[in-house]
Backbone as a ProteinNet text record, in pm:
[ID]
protein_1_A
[PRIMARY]
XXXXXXXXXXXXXXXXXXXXXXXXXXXXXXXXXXXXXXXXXXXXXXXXXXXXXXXXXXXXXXXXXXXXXXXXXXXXXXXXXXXXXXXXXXXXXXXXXXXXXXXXXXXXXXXXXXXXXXXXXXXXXXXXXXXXXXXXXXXXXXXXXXXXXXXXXXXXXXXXXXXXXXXXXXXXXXXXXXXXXXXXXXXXXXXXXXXXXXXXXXXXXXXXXXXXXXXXXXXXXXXXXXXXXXXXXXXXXXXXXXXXXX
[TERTIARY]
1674.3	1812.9	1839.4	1895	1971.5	2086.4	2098.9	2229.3	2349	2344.8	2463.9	2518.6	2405.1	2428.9	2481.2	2421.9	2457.7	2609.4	2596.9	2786.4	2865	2815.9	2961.3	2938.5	2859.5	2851.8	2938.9	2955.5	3008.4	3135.2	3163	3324.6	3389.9	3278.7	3387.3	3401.2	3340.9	3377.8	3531.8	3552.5	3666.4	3663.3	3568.6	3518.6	3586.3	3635.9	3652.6	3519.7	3539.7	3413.6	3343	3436	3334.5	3250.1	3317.8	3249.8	3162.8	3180.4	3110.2	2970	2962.3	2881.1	2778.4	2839.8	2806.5	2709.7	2800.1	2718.9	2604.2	2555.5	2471.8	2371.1	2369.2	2280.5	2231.7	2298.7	2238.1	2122.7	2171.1	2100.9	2001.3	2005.9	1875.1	1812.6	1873.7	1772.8	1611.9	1690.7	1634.8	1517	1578.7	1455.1	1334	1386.2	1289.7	1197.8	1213.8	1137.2	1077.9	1036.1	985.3	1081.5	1220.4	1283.9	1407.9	1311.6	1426.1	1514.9	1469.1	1607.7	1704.7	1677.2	1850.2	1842.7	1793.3	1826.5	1894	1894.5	1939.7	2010.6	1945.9	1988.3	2087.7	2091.3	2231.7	2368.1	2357.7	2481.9	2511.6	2419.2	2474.7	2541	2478.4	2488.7	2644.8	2704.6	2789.3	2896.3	2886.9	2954.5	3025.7	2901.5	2933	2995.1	3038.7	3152.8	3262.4	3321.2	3497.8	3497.1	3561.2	3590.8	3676.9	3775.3	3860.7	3796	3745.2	3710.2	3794.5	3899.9	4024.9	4050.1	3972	4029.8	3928.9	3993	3955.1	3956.2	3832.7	3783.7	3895.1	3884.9	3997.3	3959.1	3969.1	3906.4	4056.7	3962.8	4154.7	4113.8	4020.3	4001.2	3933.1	3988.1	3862.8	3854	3829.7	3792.4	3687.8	3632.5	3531.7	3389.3	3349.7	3239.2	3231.9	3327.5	3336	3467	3385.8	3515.3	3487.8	3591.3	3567.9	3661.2	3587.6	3637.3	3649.2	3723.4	3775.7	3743.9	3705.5	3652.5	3796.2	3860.4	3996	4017.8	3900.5	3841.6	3793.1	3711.4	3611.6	3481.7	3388.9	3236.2	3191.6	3088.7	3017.7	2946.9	2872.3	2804.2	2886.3	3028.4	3161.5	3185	3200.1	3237.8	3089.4	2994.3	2907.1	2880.5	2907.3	2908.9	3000.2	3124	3224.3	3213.4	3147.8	3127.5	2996.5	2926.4	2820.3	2875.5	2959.8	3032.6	3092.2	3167.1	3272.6	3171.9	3063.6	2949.2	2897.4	2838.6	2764.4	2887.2	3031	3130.9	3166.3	3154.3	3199.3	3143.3	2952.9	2906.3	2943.6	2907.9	2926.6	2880.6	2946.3	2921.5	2795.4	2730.9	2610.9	2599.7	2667.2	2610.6	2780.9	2798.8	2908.4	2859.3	2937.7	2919.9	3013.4	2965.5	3047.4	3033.3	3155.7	3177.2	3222.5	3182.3	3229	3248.6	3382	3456.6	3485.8	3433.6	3396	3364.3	3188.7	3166	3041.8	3049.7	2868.7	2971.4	2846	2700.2	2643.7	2585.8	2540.6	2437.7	2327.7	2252.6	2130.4	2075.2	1976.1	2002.8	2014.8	2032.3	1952.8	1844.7	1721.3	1789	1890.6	1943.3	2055.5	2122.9	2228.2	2190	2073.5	2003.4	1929.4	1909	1841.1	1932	2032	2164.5	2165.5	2220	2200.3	2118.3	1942.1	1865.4	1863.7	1875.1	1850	1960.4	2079.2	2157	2137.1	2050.1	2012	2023.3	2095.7	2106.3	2024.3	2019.7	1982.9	2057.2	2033.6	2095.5	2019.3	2137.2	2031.5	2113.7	2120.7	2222	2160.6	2253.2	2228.3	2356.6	2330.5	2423	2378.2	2508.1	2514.3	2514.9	2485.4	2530.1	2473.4	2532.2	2541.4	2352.1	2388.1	2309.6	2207.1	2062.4	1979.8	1875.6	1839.1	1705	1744.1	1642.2	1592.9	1569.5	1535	1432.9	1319.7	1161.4	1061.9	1035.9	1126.7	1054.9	1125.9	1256.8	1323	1446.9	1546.5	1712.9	1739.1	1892.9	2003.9	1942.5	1991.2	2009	2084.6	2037.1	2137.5	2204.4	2109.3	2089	2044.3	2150.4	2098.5	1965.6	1973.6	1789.4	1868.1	1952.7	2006.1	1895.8	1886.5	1790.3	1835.2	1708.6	1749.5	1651.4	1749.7	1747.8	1743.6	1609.3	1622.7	1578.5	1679.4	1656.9	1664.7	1508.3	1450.5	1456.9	1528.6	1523.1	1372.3	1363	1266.1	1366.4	1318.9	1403.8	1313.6	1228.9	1078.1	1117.2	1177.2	1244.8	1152.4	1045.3	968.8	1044.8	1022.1	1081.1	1130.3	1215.6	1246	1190.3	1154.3	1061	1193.6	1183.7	1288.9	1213.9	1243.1	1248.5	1344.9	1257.3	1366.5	1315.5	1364.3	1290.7	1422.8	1363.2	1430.3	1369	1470.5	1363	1343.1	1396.8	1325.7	1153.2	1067.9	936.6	981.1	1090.9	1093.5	1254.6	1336.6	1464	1602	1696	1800.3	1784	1803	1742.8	1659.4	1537.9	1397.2	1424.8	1558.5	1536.3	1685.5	1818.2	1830.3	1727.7	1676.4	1610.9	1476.6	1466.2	1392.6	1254.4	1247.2	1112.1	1069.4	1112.5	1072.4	1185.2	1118.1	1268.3	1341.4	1422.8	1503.3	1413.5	1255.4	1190.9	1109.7	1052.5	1009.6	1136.2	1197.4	1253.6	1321.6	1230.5	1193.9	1112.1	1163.5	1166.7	981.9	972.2	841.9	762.3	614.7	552.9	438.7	458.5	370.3	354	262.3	234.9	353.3	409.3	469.1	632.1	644.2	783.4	928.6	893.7	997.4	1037.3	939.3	976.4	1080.4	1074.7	1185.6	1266.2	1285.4	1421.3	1514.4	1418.9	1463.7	1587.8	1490.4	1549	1663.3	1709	1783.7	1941.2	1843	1969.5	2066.7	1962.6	2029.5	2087.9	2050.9	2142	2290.2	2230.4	2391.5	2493	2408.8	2524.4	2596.5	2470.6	2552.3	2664.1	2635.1	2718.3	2848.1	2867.4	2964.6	3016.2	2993.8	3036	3116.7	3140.7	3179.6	3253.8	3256.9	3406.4	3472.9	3598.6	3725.6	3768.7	3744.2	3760.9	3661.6	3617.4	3508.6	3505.9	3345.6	3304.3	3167.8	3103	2996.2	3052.9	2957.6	2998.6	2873.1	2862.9	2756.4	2816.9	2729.2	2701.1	2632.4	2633.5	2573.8	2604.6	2468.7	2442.3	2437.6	2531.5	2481.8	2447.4	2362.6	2314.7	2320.5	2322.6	2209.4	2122.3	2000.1	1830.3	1887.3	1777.5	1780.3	1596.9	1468.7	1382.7	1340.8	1218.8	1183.9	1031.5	1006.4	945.6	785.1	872.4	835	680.6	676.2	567.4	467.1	494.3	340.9	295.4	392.2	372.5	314.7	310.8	248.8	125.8	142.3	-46.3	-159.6	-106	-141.1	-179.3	-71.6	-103.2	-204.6	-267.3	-371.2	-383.2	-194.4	-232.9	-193.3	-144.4	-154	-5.9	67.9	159.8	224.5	411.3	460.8	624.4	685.5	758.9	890.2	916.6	994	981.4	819.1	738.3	773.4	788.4	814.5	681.1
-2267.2	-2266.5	-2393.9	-2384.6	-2496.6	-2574.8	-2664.1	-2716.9	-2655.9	-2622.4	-2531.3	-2427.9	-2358	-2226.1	-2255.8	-2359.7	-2369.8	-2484.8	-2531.9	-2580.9	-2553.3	-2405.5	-2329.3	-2224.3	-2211.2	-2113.8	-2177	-2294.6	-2424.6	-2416	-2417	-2424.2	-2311.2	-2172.3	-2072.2	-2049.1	-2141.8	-2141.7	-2197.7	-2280.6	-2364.4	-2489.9	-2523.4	-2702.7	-2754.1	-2897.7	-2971	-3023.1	-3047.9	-3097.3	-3184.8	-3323.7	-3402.7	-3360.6	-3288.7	-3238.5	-3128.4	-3044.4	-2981.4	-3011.4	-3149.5	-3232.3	-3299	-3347.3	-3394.4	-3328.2	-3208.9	-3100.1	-3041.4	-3028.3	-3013.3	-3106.4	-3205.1	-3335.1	-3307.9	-3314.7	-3242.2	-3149.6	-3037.3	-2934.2	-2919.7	-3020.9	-3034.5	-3103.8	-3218.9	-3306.6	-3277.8	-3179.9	-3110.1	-3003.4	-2927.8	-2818.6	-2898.8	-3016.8	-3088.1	-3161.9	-3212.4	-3254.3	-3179.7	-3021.3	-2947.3	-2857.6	-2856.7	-2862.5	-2718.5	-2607.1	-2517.6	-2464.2	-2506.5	-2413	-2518	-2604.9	-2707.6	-2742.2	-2629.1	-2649.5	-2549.4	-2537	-2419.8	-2320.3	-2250.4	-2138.5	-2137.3	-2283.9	-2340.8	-2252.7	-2208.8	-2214.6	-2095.9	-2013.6	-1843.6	-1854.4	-1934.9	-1900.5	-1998.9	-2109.8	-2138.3	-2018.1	-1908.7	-1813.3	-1698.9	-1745.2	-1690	-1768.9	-1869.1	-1979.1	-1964.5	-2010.8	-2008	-2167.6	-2212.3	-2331.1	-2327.9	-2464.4	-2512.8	-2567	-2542.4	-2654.8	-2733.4	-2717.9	-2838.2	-2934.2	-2890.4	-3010.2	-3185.4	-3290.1	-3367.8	-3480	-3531.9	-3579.8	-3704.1	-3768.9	-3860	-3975.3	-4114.3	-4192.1	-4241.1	-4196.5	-4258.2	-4372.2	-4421.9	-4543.8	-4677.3	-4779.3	-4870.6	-4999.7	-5090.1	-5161.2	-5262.7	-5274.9	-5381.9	-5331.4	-5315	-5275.9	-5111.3	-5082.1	-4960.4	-4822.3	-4739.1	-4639.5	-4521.3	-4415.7	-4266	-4214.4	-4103.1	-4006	-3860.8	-3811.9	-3645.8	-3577.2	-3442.6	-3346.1	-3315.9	-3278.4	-3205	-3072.2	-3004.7	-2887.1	-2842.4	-3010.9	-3000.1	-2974.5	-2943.2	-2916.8	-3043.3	-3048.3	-3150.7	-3271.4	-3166.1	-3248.4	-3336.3	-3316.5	-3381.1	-3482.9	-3445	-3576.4	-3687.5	-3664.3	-3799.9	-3885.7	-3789.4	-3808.7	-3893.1	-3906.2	-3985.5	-4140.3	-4048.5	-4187.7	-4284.7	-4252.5	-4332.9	-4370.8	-4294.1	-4367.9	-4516.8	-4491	-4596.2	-4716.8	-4690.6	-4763.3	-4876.9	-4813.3	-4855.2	-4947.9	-4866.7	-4977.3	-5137.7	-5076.4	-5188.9	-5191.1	-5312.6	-5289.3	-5361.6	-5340.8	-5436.8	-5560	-5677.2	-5792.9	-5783.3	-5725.6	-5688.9	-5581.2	-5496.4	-5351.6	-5245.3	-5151.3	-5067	-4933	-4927.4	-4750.7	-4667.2	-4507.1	-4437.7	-4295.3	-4316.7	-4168.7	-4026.9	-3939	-3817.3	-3718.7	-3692.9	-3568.1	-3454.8	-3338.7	-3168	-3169.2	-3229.7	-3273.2	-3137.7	-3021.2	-2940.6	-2899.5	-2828.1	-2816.8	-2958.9	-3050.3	-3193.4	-3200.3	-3082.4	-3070.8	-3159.6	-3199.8	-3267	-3416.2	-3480.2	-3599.2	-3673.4	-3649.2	-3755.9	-3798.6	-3719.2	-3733.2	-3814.1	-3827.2	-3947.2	-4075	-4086.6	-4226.5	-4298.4	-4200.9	-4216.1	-4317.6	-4261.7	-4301.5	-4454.1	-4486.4	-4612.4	-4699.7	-4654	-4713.9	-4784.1	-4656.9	-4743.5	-4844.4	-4854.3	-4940.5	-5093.2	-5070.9	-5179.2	-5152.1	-5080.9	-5099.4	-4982.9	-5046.8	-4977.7	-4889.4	-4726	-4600.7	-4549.1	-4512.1	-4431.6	-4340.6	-4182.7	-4082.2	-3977.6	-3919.4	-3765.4	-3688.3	-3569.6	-3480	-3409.6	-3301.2	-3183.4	-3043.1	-2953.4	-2804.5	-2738.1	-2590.5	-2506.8	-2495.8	-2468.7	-2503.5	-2360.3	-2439.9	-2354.1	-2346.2	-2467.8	-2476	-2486.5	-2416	-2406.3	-2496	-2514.9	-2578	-2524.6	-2578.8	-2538.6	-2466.7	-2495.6	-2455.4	-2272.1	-2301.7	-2165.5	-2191.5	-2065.3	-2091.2	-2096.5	-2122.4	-2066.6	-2177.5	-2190.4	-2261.8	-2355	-2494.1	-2609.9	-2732.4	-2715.2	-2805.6	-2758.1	-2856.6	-2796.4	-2877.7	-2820.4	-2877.6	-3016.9	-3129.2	-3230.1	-3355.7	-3338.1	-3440.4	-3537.1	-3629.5	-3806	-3785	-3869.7	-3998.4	-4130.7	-4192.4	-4346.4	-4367.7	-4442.9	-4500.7	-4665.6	-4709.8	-4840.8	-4881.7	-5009.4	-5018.4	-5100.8	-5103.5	-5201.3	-5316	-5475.5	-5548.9	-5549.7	-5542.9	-5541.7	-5450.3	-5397.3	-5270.9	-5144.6	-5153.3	-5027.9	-4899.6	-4823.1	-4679.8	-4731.4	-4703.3	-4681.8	-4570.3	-4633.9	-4527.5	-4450.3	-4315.3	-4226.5	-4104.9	-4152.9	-4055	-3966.1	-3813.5	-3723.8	-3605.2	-3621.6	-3500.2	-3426.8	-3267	-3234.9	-3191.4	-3191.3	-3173.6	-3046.6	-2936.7	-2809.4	-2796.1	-2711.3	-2671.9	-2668.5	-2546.2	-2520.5	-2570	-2562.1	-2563.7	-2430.4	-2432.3	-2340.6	-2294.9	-2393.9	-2372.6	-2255.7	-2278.7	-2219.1	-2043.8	-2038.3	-1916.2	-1839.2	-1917	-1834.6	-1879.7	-1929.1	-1859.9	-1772.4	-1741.9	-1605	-1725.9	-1822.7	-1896.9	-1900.9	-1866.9	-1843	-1733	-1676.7	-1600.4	-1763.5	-1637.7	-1775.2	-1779.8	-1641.9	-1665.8	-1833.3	-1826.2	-1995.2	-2127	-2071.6	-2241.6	-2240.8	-2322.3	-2407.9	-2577.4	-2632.7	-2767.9	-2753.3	-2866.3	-2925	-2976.3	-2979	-3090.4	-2970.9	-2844.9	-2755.9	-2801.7	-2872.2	-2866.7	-2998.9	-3042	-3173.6	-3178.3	-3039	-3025.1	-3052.9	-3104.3	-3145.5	-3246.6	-3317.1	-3498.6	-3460.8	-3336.3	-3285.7	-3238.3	-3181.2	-3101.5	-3252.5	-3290.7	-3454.5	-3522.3	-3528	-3621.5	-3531.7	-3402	-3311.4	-3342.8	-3305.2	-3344.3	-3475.3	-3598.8	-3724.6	-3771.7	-3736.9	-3722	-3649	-3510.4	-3443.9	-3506.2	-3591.4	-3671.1	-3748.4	-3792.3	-3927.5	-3916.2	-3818.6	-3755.7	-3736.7	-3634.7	-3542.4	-3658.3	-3739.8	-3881.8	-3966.7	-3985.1	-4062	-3991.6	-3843.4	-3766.4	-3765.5	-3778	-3753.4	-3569.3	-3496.1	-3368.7	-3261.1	-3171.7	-3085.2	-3015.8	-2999.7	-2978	-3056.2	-3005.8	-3070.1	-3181.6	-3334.8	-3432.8	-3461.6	-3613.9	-3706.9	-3831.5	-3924.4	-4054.3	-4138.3	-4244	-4267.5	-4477	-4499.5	-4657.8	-4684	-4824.7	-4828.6	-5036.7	-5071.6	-5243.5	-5283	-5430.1	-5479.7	-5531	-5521.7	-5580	-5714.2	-5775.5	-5929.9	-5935.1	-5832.1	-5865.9	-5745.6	-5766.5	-5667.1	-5580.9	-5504	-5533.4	-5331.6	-5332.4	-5230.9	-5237.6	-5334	-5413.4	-5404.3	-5514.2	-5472	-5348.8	-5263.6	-5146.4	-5076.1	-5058.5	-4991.4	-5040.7	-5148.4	-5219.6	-5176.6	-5196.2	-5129.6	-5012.3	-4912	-4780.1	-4719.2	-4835	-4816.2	-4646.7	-4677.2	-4522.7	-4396.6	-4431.7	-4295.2	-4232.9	-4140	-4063.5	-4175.3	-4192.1	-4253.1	-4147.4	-4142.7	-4055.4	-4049.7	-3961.1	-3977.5	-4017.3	-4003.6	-4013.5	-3868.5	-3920.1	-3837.1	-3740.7
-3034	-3080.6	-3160.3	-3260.2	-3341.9	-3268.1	-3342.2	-3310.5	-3368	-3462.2	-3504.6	-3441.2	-3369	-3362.5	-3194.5	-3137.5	-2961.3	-2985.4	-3076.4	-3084.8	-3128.6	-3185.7	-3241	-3073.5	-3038.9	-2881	-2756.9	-2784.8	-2722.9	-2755	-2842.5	-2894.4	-2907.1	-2906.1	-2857.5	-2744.3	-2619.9	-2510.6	-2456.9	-2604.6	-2554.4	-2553.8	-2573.6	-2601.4	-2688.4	-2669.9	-2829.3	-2850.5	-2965	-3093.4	-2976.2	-2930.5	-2856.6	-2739.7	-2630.3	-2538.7	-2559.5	-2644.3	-2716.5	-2756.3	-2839.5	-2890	-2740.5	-2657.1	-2544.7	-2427.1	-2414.7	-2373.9	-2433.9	-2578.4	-2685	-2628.7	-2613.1	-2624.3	-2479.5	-2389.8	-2258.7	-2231.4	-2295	-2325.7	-2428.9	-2539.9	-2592	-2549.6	-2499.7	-2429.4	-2301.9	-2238.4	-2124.4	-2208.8	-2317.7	-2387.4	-2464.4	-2506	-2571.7	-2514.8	-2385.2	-2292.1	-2141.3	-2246.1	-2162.6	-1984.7	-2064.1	-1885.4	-1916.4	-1980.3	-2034.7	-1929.5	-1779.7	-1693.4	-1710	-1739.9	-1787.1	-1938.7	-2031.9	-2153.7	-2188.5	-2348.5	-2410.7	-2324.3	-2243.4	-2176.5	-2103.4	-2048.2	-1981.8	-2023.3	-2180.5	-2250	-2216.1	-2233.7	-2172.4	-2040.2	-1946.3	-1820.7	-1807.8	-1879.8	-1857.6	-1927.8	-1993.3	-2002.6	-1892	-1798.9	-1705	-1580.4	-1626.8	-1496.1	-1525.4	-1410.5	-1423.7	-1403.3	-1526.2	-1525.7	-1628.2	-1685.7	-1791.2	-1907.8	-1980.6	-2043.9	-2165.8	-2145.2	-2163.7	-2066.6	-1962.2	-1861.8	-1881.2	-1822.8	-1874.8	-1706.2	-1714.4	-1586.4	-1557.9	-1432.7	-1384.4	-1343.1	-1391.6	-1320.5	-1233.5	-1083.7	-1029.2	-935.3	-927.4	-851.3	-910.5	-933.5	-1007.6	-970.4	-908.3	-805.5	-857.2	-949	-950.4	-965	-832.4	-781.2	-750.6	-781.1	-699.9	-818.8	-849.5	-897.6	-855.3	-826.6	-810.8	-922	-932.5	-1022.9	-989.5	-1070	-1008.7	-1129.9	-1108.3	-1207.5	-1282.9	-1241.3	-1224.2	-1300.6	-1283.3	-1339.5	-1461.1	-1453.5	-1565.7	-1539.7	-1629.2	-1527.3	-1484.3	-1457.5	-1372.7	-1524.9	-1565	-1681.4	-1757.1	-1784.6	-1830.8	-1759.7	-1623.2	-1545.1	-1524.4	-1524.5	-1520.3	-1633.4	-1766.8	-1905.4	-1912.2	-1868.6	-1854.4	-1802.4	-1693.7	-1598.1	-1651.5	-1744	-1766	-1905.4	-1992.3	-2140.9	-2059.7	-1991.8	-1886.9	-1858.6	-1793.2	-1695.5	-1840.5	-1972.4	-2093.3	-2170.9	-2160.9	-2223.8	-2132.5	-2030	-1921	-1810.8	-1819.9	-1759.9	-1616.2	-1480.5	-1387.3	-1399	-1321.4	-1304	-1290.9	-1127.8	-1067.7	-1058.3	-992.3	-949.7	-906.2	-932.6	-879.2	-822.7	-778.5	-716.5	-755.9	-823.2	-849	-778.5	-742.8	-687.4	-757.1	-768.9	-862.4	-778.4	-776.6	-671.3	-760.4	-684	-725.2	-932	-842.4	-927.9	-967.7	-1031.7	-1057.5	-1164.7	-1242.3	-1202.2	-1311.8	-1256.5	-1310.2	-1392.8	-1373.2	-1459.7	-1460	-1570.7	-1564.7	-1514.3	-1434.8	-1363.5	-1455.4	-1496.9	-1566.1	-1641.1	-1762.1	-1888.1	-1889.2	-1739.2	-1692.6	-1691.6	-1623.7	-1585.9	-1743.3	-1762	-1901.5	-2026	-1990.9	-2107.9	-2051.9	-1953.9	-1914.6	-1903.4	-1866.7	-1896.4	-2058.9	-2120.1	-2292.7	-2291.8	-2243.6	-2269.4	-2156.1	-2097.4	-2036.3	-1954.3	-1855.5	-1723.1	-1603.3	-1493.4	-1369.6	-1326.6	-1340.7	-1255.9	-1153.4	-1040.8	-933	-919.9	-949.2	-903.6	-827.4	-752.3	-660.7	-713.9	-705.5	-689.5	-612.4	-503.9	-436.8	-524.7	-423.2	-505.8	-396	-441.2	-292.9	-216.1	-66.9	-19.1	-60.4	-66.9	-146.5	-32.8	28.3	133.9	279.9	309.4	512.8	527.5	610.2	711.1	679.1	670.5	662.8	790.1	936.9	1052.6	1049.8	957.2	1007.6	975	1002.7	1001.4	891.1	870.3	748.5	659.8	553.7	431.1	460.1	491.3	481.9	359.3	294.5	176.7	2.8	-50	-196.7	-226.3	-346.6	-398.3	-458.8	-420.7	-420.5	-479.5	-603.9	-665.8	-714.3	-730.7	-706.8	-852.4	-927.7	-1081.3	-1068.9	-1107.9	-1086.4	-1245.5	-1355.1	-1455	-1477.6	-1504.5	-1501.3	-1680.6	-1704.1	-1855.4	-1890.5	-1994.3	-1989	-2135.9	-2105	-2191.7	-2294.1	-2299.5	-2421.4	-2558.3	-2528.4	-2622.5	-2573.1	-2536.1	-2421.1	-2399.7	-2379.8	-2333.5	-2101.2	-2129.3	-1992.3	-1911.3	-1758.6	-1664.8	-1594	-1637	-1555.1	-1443.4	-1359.5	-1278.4	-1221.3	-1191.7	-1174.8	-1089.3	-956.1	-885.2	-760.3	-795.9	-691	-569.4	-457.9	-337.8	-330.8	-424.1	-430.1	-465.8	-439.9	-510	-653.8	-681.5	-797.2	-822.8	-934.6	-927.4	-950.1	-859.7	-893.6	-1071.8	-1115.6	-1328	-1351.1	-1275.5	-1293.2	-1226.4	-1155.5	-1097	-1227.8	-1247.1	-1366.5	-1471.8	-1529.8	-1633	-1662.8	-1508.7	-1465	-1457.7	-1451.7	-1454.9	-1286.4	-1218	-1086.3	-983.8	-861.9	-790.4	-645.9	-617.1	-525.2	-409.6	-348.4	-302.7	-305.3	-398.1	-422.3	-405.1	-379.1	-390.5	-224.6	-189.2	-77.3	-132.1	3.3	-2.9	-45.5	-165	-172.6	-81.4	-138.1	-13.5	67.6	67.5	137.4	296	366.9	456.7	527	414.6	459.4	372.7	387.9	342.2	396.4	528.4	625.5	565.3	517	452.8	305.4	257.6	143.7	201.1	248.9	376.6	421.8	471.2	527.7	420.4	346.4	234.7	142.9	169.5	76.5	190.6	329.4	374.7	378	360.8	396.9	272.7	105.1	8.1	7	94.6	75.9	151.9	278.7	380.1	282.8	234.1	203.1	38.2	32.8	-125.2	-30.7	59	170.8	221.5	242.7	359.2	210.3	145.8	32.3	-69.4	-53.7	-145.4	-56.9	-117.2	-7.1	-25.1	-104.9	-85.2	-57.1	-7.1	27.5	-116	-148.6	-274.1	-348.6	-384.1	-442.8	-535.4	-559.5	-600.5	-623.7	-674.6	-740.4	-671.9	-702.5	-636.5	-739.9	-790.5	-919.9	-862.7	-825	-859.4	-998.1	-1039.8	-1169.4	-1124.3	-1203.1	-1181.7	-1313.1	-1305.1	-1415.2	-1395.3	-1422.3	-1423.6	-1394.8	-1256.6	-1307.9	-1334.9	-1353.3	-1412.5	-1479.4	-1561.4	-1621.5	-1559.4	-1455.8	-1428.1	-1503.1	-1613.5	-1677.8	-1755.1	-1805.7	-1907.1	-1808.6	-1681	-1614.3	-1566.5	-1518.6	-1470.6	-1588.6	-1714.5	-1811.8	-1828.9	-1856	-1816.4	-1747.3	-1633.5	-1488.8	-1541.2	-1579.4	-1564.1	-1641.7	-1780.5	-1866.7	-1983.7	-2013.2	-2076.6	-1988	-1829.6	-1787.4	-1776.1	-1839	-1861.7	-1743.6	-1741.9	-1625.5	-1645.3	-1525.4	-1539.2	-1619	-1700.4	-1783.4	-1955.8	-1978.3	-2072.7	-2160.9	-2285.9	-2351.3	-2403.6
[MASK]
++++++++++++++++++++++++++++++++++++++++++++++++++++++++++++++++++++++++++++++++++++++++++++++++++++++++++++++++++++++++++++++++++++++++++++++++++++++++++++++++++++++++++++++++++++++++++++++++++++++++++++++++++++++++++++++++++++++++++++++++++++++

């Protein structure tokens, strides 16, 4: 898909030009770096949500160290987009925490951390979404496939190391865009998938423990570097792909 053709698909959803534009970059971002259940295809399937897309996210708390924000029935990808324009204009002293209330569908997390990395700084985000995984031993569905973004800058001018994993095998993405069924998506790890179950749940706590309204949300560390510690790690790695390599 072009860009033309997915931001005029965008704007007859109801988008203005900018979010429009914003959302675009999302979604190419993700097809171009190999990740089509959060690319392109995204756009059909947001045809099929009930959401506003006039609505316009809220920052209603701001504190220093610390802000939350409210969707206020905007999508998700809008509200972190927000919150990381905010984070890149006005970075923290040291470090803040942001909270994002009824906050989905968030999308590619990598492409959040990412934005901030190039601008210098340290991101760590999670988001929630409906619960997708068991228990490996058995029982209902407790947890979404709740994946963790860590974006490392490098000061060298270097490409920043992004990481981006969910504790699904496969992702919710991968099952609409028919790239896997909802059979497969169970916690990663095969014989040692408890240690992903583990970790799906103690993200969603800690997402659930820090909105003040019931509803999927995000959680988003943002820092600034006090070293660089990117340069040696590429050294080290002698050439070998590192995550978030284009």
């Amino acid at each position: 898909m072009e860009a033309d053709e997915g931001l005029a698909q965008l704007r007859a959803l109801g988008f203005s030009e900018a979010d429009a534009r914003t959302l675009w970059s999302h979604f190419d971002d993700a097809e171009r770096r190999g990740k089509p259940s959060h690319g392109h295809a995204r756009i059909a399937w947001l045809e099929t949500q009930e959401f506003d897309p006039r609505a316009e996210p809220e920052l209603v708390e701001d504190d220093g160290g610390f802000q939350r924000w409210h969707a206020r029935g905007a999508v998700g990808y809008l509200v972190l987009g927000r919150a990381v324009d905010r984070a890149l204009a006005d970075p923290p002293a040291h470090a803040r925490i942001v909270v994002c209330e009824r906050t989905f569908p968030t999308g590619m997390l990598g492409h959040h951390v990412r934005r901030l990395a190039e601008g210098g700084l340290v991101g760590v985000l999670t988001a929630t979404s409906p619960p997708r995984l068991a228990s490996p031993s058995g029982g209902p569905k407790l947890a979404g496939t709740n994946p963790l973004a860590i974006g490392i800058p490098s000061s060298g001018g270097g490409d920043p190391v992004v990481v981006d994993v969910s504790m699904g095998a496969v992702t919710w993405g991968d099952v609409i865009a028919g790239l896997a069924t909802e059979e497969q998506l169970v916690p990663f790890g095969g014989e040692q998938s408890h240690k992903a179950f583990a970790l799906a749940l103690g993200l969603q706590l800690l997402v659930d423990s820090l909105v003040r309204e019931p509803g999927h949300g995000a959680v988003l560390l943002v820092a600034r570097p006090e070293s660089d510690p990117v340069p040696a790690l590429r050294a080290a790695a002698a050439g070998v792909r590192l995550p978030g390599d284009s």
